[in-house]
C-alpha positions as CSV (number, residue, x, y, z in Angstrom):
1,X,15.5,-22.6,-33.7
2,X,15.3,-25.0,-30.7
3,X,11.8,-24.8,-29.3
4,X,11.9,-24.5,-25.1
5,X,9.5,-26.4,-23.1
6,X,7.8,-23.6,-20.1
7,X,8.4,-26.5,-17.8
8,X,12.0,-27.4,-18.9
9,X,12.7,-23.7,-18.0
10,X,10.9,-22.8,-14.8
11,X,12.5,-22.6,-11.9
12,X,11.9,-24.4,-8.5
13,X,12.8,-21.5,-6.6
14,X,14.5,-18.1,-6.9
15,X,17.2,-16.7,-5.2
16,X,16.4,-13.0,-3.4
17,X,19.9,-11.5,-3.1
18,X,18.7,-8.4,-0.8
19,X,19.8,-5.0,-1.7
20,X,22.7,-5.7,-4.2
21,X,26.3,-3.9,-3.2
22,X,25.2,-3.4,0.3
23,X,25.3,-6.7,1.0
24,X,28.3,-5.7,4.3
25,X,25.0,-3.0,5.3
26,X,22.4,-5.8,5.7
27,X,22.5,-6.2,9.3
28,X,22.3,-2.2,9.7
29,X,19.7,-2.1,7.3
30,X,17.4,-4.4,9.3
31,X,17.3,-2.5,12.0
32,X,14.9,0.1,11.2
33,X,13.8,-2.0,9.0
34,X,12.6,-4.0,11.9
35,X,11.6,-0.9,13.4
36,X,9.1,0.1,11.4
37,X,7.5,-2.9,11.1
38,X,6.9,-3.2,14.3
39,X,5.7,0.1,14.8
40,X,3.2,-0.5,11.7
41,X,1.6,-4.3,13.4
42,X,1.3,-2.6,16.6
43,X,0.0,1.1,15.3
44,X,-2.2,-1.0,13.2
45,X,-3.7,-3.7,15.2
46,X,-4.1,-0.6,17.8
47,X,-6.6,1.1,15.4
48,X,-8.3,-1.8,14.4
49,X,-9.1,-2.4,18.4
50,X,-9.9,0.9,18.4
51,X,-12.2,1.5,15.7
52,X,-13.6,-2.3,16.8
53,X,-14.4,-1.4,20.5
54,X,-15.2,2.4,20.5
55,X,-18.8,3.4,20.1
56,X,-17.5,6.8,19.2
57,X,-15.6,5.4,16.1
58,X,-18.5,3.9,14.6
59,X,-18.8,6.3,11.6
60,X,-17.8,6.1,8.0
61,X,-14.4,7.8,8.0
62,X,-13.1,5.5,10.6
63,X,-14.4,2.2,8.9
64,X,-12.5,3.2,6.1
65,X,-9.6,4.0,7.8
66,X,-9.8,0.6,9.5
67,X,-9.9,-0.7,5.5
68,X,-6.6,1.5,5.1
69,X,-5.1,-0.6,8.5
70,X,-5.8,-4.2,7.3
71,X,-4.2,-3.5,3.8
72,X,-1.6,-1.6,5.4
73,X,-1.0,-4.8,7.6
74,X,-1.2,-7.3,4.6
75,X,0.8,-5.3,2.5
76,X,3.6,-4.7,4.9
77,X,3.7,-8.1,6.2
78,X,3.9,-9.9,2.6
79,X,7.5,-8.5,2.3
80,X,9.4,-7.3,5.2
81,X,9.4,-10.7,7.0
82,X,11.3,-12.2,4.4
83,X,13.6,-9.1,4.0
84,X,14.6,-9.3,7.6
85,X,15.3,-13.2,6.7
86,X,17.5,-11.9,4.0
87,X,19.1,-9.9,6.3
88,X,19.2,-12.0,9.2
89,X,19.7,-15.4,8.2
90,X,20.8,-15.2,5.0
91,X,17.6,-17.2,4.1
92,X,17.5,-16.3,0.1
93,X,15.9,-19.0,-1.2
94,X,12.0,-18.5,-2.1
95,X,10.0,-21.1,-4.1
96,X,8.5,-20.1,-8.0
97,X,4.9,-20.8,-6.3
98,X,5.3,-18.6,-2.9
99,X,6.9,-16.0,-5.3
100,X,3.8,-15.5,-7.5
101,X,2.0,-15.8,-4.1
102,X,3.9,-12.4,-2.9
103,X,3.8,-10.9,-5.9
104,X,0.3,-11.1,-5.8
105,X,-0.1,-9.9,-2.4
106,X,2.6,-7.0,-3.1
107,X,0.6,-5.9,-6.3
108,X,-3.0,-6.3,-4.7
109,X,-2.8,-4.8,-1.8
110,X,-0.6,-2.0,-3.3
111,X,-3.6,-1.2,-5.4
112,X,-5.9,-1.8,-2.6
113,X,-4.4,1.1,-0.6
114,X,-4.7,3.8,-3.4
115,X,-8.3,2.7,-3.8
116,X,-8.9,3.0,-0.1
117,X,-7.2,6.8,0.0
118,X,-9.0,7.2,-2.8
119,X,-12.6,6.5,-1.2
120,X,-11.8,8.2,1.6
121,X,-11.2,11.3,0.0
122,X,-14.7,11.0,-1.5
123,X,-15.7,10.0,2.2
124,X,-13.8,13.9,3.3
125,X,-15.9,15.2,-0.1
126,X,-19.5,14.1,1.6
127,X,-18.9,15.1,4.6
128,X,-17.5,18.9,3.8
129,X,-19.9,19.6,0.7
130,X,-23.1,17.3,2.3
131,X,-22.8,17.3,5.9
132,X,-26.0,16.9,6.4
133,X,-26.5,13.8,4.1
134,X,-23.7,12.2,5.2
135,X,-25.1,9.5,7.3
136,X,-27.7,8.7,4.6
137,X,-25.3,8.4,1.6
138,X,-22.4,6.4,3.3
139,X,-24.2,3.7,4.8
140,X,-23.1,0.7,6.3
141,X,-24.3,-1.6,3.2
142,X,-22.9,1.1,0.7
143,X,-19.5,1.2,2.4
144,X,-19.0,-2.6,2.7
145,X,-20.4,-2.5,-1.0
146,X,-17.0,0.1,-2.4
147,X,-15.0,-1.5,0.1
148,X,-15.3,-5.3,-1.6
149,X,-15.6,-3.5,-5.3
150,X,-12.0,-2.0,-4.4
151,X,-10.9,-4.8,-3.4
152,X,-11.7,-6.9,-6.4
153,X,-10.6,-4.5,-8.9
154,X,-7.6,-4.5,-7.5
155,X,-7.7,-8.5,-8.1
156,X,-9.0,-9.0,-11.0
157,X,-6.4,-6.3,-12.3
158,X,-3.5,-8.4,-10.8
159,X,-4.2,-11.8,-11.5
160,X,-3.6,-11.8,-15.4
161,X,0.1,-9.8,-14.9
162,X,0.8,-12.9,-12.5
163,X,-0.5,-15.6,-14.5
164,X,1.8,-13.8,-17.5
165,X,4.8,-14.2,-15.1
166,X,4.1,-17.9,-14.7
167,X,3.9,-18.8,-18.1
168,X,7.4,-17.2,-18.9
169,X,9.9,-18.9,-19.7
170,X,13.4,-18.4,-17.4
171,X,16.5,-19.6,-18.7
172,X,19.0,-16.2,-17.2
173,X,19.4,-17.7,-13.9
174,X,17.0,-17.9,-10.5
175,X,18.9,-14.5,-9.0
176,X,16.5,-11.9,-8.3
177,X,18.5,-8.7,-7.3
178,X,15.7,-7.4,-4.5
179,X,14.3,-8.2,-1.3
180,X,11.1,-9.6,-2.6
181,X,9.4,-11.1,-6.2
182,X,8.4,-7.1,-7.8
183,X,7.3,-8.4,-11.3
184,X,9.7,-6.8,-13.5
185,X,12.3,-8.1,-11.4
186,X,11.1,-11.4,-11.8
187,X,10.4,-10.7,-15.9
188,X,13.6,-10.1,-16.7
189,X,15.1,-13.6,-15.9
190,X,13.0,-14.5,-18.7
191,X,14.3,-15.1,-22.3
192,X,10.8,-15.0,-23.2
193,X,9.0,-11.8,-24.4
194,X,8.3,-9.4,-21.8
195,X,6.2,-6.8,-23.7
196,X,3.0,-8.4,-22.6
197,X,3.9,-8.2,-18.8
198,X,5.6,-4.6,-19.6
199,X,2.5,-3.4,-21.2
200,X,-0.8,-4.7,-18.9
201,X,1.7,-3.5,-16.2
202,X,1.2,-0.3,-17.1
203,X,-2.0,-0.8,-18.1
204,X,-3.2,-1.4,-14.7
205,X,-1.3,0.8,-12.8
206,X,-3.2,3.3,-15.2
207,X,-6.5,2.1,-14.1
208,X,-5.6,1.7,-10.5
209,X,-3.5,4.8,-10.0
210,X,-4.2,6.9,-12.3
211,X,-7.8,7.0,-11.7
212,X,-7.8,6.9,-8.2
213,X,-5.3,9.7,-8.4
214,X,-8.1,11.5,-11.1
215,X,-10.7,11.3,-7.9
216,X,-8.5,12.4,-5.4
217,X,-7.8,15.2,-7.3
218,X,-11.0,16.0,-8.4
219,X,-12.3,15.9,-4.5
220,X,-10.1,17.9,-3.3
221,X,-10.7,20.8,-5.8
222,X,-14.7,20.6,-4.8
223,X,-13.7,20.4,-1.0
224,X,-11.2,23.4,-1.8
225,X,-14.3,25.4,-3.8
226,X,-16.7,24.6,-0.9
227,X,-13.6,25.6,1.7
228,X,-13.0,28.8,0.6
229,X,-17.0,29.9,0.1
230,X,-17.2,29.6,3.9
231,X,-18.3,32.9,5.6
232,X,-16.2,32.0,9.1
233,X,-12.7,31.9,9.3
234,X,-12.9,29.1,11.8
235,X,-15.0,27.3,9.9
236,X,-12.7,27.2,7.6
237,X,-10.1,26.0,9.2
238,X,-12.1,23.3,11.3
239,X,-13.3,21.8,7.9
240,X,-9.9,21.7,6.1
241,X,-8.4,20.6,9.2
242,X,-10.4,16.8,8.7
243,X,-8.2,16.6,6.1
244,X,-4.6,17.0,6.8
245,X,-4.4,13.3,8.0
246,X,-5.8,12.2,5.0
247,X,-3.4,14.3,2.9
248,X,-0.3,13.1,4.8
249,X,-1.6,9.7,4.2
250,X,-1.1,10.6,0.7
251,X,2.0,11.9,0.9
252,X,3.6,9.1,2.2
253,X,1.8,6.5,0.2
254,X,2.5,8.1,-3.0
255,X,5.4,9.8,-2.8
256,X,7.8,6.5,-3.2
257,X,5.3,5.3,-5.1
258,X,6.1,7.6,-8.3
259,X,9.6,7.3,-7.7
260,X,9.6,3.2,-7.8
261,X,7.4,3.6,-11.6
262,X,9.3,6.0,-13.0
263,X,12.7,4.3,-11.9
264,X,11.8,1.6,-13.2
265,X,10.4,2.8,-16.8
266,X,13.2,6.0,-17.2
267,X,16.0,6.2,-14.3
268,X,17.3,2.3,-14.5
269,X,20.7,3.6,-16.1
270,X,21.2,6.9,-14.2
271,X,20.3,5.7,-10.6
272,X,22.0,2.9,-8.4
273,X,19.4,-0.2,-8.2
274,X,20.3,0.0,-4.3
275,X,18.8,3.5,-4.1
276,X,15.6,1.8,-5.9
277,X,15.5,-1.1,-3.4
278,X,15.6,0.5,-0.5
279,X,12.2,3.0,-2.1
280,X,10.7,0.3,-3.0
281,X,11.2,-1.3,0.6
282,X,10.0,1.9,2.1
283,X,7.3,2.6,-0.1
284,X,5.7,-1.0,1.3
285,X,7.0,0.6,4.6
286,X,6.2,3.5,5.4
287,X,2.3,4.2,4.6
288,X,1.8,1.4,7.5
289,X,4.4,2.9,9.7
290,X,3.0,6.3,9.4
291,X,-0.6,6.2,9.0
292,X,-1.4,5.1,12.8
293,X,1.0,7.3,14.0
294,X,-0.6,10.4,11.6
295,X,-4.4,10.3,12.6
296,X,-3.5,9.2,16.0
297,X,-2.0,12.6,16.4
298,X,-4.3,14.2,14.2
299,X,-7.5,13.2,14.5
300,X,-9.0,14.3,18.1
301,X,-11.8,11.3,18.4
302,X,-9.0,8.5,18.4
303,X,-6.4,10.7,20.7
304,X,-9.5,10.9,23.3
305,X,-10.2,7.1,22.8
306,X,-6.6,6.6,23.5
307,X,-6.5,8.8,26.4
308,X,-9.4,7.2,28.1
309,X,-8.0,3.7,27.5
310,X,-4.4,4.6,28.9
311,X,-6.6,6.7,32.2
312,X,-8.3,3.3,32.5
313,X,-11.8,4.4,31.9
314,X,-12.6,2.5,28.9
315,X,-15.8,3.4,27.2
316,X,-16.3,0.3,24.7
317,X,-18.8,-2.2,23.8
318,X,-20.0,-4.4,26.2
């Protein structure tokens, strides 16, 4: 057998052929493609302002909803860019280096944003079943603290399934049939063993989703329990209503999100890989599009703030 050398057999750059057999679609593609981009930076940066400026947004649900808008910003921003190019421009081309780059960004901040729904349903937990301790048990220092810990989980998880990527060998061509590196996408150019990058890849989304997942569940059963042992009718409605936000957020972000892993593990042969594309697009999509647009409408404190701001009587910082 003719041994391969890894550098004999990586590629200088793959070729991103969009969203094969709709290739005469691109251009209408883009356009809400583009759309909802551009709703998610300016919905976004609009919170961040927000949640920056406002005195009355200085608690712990909206500093981690302001965690939620940065990934939602990163995560967005990593792909669609050069899916518009695709579309646009025809610009396909995408070095090996900047593709590892985006798929670590993809893969990171896609676990970042289930870790940050995730904490804020323990944040909704607190603050139905402990109201009164709420200030004292999410501090400042203890939310910065989970913040950074999600953040590097979701890192440290990543960086071996790209570093198994690199050191693949690829000798099936540099055509990627996608709008962006996903890492079985990128795999199965290899005539290498994939098993490794199969297996830690479901490995971590095991430990990313499926425990986050475990704790959203489990916080929303003790918020339900606490819910429903309310004497007042309005009370219970007042306290479940915090959560609808949070629970469309939710929807959105994992919704696509099953439907890309199982696709890609069970329904390869039954459903068109267009149809999976253009999930996979959205599932990057629409979380950013739709959680500014969600808890703007609502979550009362940031439709005042909005208000205020559009009347012209700001009440920010100094």
């Amino acid at each position: 057998m003719i041994m391969l050398n890894q550098t004999d057999v990586t590629p200088s750059c793959f070729i991103l052929n969009g969203i094969p057999g709709l290739e005469d679609m691109h251009m209408w593609i883009s356009f809400p493609f583009c759309s909802m981009y551009v709703v998610a930076m300016v919905g976004n940066c609009g919170l961040l302002y927000l949640i920056r400026y406002e005195d009355s947004l200085h608690r712990p649900m909206y500093y981690f909803l302001a965690m939620l808008s940065l990934t939602d910003l990163v995560m967005c921003s990593s792909t669609t860019p050069k899916a518009l190019c695709i579309f646009w421009f025809q610009l396909k081309e995408i070095s090996f280096k900047d593709c590892l780059v985006q798929m670590f960004f993809i893969h990171t901040f896609t676990g970042m944003e289930s870790g940050v729904l995730m904490l804020m349903a323990l944040d909704r937990y607190v603050a139905i079943c402990y109201p009164l301790r709420y200030s004292t048990i999410l501090t400042n220092p203890v939310i910065a603290r989970v913040g950074v810990a999600t953040f590097l989980r979701a890192v440290f998880l990543i960086i071996p399934l790209v570093f198994f990527t690199k050191q693949l060998p690829y000798c099936r061509g540099n055509l990627i049939h996608h709008t962006y590196c996903d890492q079985l996408s990128v795999a199965k150019l290899s005539c290498g063993n994939i098993k490794i990058n199969v297996v830690y890849g479901l490995m971590a989304a095991f430990l990313i989703g499926g425990f986050d997942i475990l704790c959203i569940a489990i916080s929303y059963t003790m918020i339900l329990w606490a819910v429903v042992s309310l004497s007042s009718t309005e009370a219970r409605r007042k306290a479940f209503s915090t959560c609808t936000a949070h629970i469309c957020a939710i929807v959105f972000s994992y919704s696509p999100a099953f439907f890309c892993f199982f696709f890609n593990r069970f329904g390869s042969h039954t459903i068109p890989s267009s149809c999976h594309i253009i999930v996979a697009n959205i599932y990057l999509l629409l979380p950013p599009t739709m959680n500014p647009i969600v808890y703007g409408v609502k979550t009362k404190q940031i439709r005042d703030c909005v208000l205020r701001i559009l009347s012209g009587s700001k009440n920010t910082k100094s």
